[in-house]
Short mmCIF file of the C-alpha atoms (twelve columns), coordinates in Angstrom:
data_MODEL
# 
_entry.id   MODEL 
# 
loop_
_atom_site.group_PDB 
_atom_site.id 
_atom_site.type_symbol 
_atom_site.label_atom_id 
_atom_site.label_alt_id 
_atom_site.label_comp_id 
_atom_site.label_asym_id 
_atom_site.label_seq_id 
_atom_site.Cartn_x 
_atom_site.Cartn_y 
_atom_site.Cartn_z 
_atom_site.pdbx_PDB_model_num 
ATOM 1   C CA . UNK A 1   -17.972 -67.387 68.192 1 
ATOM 2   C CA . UNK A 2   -15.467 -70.043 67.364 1 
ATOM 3   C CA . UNK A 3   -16.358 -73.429 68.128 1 
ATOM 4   C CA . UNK A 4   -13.074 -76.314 67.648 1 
ATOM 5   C CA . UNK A 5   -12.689 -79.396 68.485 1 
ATOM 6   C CA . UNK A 6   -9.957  -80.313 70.756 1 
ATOM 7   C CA . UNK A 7   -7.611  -83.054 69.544 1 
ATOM 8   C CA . UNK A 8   -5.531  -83.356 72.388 1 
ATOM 9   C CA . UNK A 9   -4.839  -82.038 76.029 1 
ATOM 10  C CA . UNK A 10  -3.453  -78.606 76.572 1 
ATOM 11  C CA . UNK A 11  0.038   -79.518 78.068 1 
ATOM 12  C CA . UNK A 12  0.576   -81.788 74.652 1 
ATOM 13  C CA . UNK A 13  0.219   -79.173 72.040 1 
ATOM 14  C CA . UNK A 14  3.940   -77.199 70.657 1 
ATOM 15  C CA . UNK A 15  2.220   -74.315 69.231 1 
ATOM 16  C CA . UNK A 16  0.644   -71.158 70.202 1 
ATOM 17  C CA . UNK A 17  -2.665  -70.534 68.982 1 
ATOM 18  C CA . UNK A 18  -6.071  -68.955 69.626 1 
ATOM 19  C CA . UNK A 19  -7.724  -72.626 70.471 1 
ATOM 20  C CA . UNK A 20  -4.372  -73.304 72.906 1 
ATOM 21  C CA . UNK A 21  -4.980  -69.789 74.743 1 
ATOM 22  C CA . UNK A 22  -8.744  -71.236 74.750 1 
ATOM 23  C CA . UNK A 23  -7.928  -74.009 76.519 1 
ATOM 24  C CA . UNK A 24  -5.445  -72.419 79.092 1 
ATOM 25  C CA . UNK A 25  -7.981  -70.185 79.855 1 
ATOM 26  C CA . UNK A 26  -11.045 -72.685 80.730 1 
ATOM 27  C CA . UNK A 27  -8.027  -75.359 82.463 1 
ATOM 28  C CA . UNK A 28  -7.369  -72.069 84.354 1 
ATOM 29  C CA . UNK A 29  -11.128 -71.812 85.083 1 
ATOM 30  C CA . UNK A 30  -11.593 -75.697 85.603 1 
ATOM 31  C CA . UNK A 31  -13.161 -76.331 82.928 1 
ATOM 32  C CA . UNK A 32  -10.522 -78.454 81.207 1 
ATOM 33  C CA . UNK A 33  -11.275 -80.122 77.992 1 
ATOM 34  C CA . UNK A 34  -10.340 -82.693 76.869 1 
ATOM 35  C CA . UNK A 35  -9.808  -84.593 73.294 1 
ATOM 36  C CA . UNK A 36  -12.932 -85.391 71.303 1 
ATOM 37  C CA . UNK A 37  -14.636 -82.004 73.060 1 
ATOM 38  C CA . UNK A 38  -15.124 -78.620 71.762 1 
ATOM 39  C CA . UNK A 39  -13.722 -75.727 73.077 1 
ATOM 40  C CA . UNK A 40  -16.137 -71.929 72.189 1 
ATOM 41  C CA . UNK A 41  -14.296 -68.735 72.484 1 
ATOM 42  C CA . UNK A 42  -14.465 -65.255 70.889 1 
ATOM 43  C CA . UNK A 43  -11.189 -63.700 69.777 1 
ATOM 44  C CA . UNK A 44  -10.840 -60.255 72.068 1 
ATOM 45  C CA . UNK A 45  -7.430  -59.111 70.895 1 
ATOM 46  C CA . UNK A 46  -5.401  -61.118 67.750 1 
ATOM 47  C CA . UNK A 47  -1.891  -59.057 68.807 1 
ATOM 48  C CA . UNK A 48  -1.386  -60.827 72.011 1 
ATOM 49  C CA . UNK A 49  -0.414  -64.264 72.436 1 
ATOM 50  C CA . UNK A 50  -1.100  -65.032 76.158 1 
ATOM 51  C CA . UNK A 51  -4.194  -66.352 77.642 1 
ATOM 52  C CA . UNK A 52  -5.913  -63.049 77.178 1 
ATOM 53  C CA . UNK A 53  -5.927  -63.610 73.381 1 
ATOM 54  C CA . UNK A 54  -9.571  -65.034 73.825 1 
ATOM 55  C CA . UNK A 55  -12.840 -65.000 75.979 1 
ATOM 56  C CA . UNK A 56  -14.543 -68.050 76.722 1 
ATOM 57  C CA . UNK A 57  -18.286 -68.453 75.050 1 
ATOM 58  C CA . UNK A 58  -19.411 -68.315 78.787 1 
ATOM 59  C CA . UNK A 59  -17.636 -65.168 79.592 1 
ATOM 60  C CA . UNK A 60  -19.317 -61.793 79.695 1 
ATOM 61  C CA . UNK A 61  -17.688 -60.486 76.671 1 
ATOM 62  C CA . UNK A 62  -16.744 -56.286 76.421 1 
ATOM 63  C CA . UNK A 63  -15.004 -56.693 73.433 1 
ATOM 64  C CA . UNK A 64  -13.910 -58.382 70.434 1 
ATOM 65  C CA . UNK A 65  -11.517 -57.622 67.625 1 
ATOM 66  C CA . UNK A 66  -13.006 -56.258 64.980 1 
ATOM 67  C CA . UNK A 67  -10.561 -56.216 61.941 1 
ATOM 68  C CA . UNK A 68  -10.098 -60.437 62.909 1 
ATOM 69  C CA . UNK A 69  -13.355 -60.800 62.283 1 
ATOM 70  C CA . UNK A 70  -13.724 -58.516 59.319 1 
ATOM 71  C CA . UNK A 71  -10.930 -60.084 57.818 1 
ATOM 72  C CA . UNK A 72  -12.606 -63.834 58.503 1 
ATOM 73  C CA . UNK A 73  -15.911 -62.072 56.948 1 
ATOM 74  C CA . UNK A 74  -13.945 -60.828 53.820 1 
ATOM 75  C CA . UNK A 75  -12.627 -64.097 53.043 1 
ATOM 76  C CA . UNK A 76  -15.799 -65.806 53.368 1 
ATOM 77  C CA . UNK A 77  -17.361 -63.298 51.128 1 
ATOM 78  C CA . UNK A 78  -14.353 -63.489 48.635 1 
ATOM 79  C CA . UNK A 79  -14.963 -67.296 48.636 1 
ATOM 80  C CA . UNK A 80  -18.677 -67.201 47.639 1 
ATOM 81  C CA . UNK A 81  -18.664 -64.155 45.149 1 
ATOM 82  C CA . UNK A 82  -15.958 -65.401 43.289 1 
ATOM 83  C CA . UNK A 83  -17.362 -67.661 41.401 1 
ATOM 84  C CA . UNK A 84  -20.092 -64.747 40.591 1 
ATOM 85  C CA . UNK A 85  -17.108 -62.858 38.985 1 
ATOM 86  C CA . UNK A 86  -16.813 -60.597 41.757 1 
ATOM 87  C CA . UNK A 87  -13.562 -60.317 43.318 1 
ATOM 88  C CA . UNK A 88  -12.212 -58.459 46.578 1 
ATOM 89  C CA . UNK A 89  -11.921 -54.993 44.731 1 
ATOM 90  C CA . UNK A 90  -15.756 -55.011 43.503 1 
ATOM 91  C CA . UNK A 91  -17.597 -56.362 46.928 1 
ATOM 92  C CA . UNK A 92  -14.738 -54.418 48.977 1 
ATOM 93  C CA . UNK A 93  -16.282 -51.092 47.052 1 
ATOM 94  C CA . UNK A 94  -20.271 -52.622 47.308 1 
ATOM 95  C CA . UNK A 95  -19.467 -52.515 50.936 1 
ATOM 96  C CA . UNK A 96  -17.979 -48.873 51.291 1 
ATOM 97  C CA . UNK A 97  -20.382 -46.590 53.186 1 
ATOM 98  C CA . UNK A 98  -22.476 -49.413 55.074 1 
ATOM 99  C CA . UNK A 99  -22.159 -49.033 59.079 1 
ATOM 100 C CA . UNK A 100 -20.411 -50.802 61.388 1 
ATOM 101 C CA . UNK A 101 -22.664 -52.151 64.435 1 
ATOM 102 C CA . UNK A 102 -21.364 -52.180 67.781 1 
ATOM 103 C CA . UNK A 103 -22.399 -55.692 69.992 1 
ATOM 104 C CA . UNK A 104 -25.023 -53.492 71.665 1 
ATOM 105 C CA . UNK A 105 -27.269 -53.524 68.267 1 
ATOM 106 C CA . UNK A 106 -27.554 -56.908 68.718 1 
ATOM 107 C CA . UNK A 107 -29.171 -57.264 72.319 1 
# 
């Protein structure tokens, strides 16, 4: 789940993003926020760029993109193995072999 904080209303931000799509799609459900309040959604598919982009924390969620979130999770682990001495190659090959859990393993 990602949780931001919404620094303005919808119709005043330029860009397209994942938090933007977020917030079309609970104004859509009328459940507008608005600055100062945090918006929860769960990316479902990082290729498209419409309002589909994202599910809402309170919707029944199917689905999820996968490599997004692997790619967040690789990061993070880059970022705190580092300074161990491990870098992408070494926990990229610790990692090979371990299964991937579907969102039903976790009800």
């Amino acid at each position: 789940m990602i949780r931001k904080r919404v620094s303005k209303a919808v119709e005043d931000y330029d860009q397209r993003t994942q938090t933007v799509a977020a917030l079309q799609r609970a104004k859509d459900q009328g459940l507008p926020r608005h600055p100062g309040q945090d918006v929860e959604y769960v990316i479902v598919d990082d290729d498209r760029r419409s309002k589909e982009w994202v599910q809402l924390a309170h919707e029944s969620l199917s689905e999820y993109d996968t490599e997004f979130y692997r790619t967040l999770a690789l990061r993070a682990g880059e970022s705190v193995l580092r300074p161990l001495g491990w870098d992408q190659t070494d926990y990229r090959r610790y990692l090979r072999g371990t299964t991937t859990l579907s969102l039903e393993g976790f009800q």
